[in-house]
C-alpha positions as CSV (number, residue, x, y, z in Angstrom):
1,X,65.0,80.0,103.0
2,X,63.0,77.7,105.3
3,X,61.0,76.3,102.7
4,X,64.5,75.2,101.3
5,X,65.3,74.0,104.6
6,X,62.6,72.0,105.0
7,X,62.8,70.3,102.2
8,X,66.2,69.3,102.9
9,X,65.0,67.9,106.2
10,X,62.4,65.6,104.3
11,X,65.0,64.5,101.5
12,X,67.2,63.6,104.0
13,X,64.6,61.8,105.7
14,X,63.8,59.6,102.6
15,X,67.5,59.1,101.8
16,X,67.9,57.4,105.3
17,X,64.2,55.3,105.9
18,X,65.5,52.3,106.2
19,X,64.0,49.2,104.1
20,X,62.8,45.8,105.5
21,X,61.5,42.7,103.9
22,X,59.5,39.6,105.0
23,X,58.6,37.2,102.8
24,X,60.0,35.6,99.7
25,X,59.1,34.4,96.0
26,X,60.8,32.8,92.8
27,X,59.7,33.4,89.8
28,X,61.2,31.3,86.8
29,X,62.3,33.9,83.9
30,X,63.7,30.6,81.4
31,X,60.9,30.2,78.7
32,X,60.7,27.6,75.8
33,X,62.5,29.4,72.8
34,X,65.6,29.9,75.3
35,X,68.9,28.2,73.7
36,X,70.8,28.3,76.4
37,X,70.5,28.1,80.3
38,X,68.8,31.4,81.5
39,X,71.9,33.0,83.0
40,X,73.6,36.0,84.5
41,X,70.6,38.5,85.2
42,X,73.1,41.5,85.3
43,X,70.2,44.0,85.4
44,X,66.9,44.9,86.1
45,X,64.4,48.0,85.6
46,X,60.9,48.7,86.4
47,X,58.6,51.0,83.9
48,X,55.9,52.9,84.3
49,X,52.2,50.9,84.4
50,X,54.5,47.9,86.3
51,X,57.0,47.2,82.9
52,X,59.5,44.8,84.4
53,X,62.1,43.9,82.4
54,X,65.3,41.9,82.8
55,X,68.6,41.2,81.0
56,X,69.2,37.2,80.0
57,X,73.0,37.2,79.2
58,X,73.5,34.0,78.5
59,X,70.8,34.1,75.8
60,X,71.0,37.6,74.7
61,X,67.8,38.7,75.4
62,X,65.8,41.6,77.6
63,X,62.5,39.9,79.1
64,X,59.4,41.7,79.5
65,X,57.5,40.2,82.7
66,X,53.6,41.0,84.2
67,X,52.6,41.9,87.3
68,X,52.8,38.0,88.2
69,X,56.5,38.2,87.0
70,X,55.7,36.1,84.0
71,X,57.6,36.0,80.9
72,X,55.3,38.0,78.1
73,X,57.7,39.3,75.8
74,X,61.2,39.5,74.6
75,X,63.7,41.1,72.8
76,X,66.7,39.0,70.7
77,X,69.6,41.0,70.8
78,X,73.3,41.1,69.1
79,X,75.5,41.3,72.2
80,X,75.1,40.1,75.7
81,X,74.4,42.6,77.6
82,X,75.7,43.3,81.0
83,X,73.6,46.3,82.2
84,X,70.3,48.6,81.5
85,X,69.1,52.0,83.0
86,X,65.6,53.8,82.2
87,X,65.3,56.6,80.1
88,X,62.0,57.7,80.1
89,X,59.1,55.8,81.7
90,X,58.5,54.0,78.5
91,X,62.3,53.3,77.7
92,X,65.6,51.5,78.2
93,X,69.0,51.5,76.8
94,X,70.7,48.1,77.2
95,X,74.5,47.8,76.7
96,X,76.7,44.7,75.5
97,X,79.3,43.4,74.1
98,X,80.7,40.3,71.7
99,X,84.2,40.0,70.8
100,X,84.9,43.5,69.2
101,X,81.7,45.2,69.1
102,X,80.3,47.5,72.2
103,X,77.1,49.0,72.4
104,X,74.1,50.7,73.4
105,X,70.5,49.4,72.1
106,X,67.7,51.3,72.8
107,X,64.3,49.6,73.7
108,X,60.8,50.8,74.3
109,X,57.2,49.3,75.2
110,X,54.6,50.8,73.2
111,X,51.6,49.1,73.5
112,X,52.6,46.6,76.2
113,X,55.4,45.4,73.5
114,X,59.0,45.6,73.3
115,X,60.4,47.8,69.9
116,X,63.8,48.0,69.0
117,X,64.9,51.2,68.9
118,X,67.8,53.2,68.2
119,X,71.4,51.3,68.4
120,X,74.8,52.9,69.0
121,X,78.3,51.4,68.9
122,X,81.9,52.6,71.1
123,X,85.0,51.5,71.1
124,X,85.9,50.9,74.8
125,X,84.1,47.7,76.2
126,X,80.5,48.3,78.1
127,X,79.9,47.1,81.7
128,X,77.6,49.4,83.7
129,X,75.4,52.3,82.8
130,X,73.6,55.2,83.7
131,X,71.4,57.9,82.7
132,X,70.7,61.3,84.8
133,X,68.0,62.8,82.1
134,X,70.4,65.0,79.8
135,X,73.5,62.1,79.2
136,X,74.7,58.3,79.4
137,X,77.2,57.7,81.7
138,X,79.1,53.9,80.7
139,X,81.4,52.0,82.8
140,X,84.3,50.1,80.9
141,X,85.6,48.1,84.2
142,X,88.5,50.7,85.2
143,X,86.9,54.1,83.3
144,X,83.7,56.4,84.1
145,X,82.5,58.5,80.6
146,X,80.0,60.9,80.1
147,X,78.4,60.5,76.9
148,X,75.6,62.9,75.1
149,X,72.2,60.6,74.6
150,X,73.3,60.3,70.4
151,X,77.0,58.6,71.5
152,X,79.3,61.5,71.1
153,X,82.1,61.3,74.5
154,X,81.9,63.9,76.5
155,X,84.6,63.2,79.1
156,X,86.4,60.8,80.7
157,X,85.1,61.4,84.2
158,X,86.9,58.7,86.8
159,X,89.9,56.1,86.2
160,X,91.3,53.7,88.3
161,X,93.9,51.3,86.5
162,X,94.9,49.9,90.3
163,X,92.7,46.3,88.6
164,X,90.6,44.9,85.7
165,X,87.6,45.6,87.5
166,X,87.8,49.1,89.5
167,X,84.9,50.9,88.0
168,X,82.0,48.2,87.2
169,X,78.3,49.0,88.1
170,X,76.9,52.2,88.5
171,X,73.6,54.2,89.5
172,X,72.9,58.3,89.2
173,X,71.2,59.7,92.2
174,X,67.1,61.0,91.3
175,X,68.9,64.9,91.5
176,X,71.4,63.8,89.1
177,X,74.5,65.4,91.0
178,X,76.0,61.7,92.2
179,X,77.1,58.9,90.8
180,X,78.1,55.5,92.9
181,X,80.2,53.3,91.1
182,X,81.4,49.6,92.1
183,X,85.0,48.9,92.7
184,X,84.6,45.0,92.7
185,X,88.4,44.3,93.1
186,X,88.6,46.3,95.8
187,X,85.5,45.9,97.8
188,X,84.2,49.7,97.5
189,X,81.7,51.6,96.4
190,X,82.6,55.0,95.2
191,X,80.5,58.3,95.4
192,X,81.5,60.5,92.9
193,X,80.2,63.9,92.1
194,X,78.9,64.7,88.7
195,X,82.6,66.2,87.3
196,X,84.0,62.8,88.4
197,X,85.5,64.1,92.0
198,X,85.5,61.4,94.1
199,X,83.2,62.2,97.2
200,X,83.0,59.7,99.6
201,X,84.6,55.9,99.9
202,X,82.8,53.0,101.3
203,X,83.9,49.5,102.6
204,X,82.1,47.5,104.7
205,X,82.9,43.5,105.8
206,X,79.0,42.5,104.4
207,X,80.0,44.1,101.0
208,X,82.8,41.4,99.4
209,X,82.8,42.0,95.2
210,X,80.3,44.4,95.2
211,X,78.3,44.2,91.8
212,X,74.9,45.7,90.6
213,X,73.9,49.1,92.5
214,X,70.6,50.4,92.2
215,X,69.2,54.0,93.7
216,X,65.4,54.2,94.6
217,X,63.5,57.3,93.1
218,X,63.5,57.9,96.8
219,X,67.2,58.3,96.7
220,X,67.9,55.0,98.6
221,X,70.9,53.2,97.2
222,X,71.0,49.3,97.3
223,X,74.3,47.3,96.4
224,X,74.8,43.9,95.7
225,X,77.9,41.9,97.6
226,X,78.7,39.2,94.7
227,X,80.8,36.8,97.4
228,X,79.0,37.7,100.6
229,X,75.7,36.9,99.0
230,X,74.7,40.1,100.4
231,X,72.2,43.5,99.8
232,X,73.0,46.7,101.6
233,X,71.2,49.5,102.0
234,X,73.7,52.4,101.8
235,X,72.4,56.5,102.6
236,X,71.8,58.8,100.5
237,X,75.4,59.7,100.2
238,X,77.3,56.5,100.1
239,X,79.2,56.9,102.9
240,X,77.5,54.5,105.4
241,X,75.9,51.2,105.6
242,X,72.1,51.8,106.8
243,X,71.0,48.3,106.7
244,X,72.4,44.9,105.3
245,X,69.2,43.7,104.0
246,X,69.6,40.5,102.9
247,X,72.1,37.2,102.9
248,X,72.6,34.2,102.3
249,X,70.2,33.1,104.8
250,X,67.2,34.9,102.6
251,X,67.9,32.6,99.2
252,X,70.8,35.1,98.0
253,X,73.5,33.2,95.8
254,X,76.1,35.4,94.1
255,X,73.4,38.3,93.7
256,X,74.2,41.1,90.8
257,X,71.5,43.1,89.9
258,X,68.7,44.8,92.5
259,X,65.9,46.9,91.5
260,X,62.8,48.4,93.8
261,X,59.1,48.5,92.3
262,X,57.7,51.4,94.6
263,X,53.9,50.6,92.9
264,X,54.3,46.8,94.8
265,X,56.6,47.3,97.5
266,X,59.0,44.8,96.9
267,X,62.5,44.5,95.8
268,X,63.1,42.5,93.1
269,X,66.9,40.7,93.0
270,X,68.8,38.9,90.0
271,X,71.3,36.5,90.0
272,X,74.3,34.7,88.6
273,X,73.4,31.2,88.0
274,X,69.8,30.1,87.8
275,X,66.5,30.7,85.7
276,X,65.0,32.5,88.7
277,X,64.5,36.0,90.0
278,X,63.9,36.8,94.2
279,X,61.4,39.0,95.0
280,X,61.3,40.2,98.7
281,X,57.9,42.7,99.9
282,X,58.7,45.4,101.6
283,X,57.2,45.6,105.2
């Protein structure tokens, strides 16, 4: 019992340290073979042995950067996509659409190269995703699902048909018993429980379209305010603003995807238009 406690206390603890930056970098992500503009970085994830990838949207592609967040490696894909979560340390599944077709592609490194893995297709559109270690959890802008890992629905966990874009982003908590979703037409971020119940409501006046959410293995959860060119630091449980991190004073220009690489300590931010990524150390 107070061996349980305690580690209560110290997750706690983590879930509400709060994170501070000084100092900023750009890093161009455009290379040569690019046929478009490198635009709309809706996502990005961080590997084990320092993997960072990033989504090019406008170019259908997943970047592999270095540790000097250059450009090594790429995959070409079929749709565009609009979000990626990790799978394993050494994997990714990508989602995107084009016209008619949705789906899920599934990339790994494997010998410091990207490999095209395994690719499956839905019929709702794709927007956000998720993984929690057992299932896929898509976003289809007003719908939650819960898939199994080879594509077969589950349930439909969360709806809200109040807009076009009610449920958008969304990030599972390290435990894998929350999920926070993005309400971009209404300015909220949702906590919902793993059977969809929604938990806990948030709204804040530094959070206007809210867009890419990301949660730390540390269980810190990071939003991105499209329109208020904003990053908040939310606790552990959604329900309170710990921090706003960064603005529009710090570079930030319609900022949609945030990620944390612990093995740097820095926090690594995407955004809608330009060729560039931000990357802020930690302090």
């Amino acid at each position: 019992m107070y061996l349980h406690i305690y580690y209560k206390v110290i997750k706690m603890a983590t879930f509400s340290q709060v994170l501070t930056v000084q100092g900023k970098s750009d890093y161009v992500v455009s290379i040569p073979s690019d046929l478009r503009k490198c635009f709309f970085i809706y996502a990005i994830c961080v590997l084990s042995d320092d993997h960072i990838l990033i989504t090019d949207n406008n170019n259908k592609r997943v970047k592999q950067l270095n540790h000097q967040y250059k450009v090594v490696g790429h995959c070409d894909l079929t749709t565009y996509p609009t979000d990626m979560c990790c799978i394993t340390p050494s994997e990714i599944a990508i989602i995107g659409n084009d016209y008619r077709t949705h789906d899920v592609q599934f990339v790994s490194v494997n010998g410091g190269r990207l490999v095209m893995g395994t690719k499956i297709q839905f019929q709702h559109i794709c927007i956000g995703v998720a993984h929690d270690l057992q299932h896929l959890y898509l976003t289809s802008g007003t719908a939650l699902y819960k898939y199994s890992m080879t594509g077969d629905l589950l349930n439909k966990l969360y709806e809200d048909t109040s807009g076009d874009y009610t449920v958008w982003k969304c990030a599972a908590n390290p435990s894998g018993d929350k999920i926070f979703v993005t309400n971009w037409s209404h300015n909220k971020v949702l906590t919902l429980a793993i059977d969809g119940a929604v938990l806990h409501t948030f709204t804040d006046t530094d959070l206007v379209c809210p867009f890419g959410i990301h949660v730390t293995d540390q269980g810190q959860v990071l939003v991105c305010g499209q329109s208020s060119n904003t990053i908040l630091q939310l606790d552990g449980e959604g329900k309170k603003k710990l921090a706003t991190l960064l603005t529009e004073r710090d570079g930030l220009n319609a900022p949609h995807s945030v990620c944390c690489n612990r093995s740097t300590a820095s926090i690594i931010v995407g955004q809608y238009i330009g060729n560039q990524i931000l990357v802020f150390k930690e302090k």
